[in-house]
Every structure is written in structure tokens, then in C-alpha cells.
N, C-alpha and C positions, 0 to 999 in steps of 0.2 A: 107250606110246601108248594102250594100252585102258584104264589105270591112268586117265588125263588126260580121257577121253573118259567113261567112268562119272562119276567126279569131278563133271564138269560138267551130265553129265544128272540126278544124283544133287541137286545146287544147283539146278535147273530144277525139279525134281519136288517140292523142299521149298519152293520161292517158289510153284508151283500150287497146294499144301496151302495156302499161308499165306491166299493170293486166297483159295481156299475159303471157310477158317476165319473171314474177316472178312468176304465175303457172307454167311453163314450167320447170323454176329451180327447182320451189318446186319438181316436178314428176320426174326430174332427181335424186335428196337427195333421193327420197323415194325409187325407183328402184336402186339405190346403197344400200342403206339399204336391201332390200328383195333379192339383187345378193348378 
């Protein structure tokens, strides 16, 4: 049960990393755009 339950918060917290990772780029493009 804990195995299953980590598991999945484990795949939640790496899809929030990923959102990050791709706002982050995005705010980079756009501050090269407005430099």
C-alpha cells in the first residue's frame, strides 16, 4: 500500500518538476525577447 502510494506521489512531483522546467524556459524566450 505505501509502495503504491509513494509510487504515485513520486510521478506527481516529477510531472511539477517537469511544469517548472518548461515555465522556466518559457521566462527565459520571453526575457530574450524583451533584451
Amino acid at each position: 500500500m505505501f509502495k503504491k502510494i509513494a509510487k504515485l506521489r513520486q510521478a506527481e512531483l516529477k510531472s511539477v518538476g517537469e511544469t517548472q522546467t518548461k515555465q522556466a524556459a518559457n521566462l527565459n524566450e520571453f526575457i530574450k525577447i524583451l533584451g
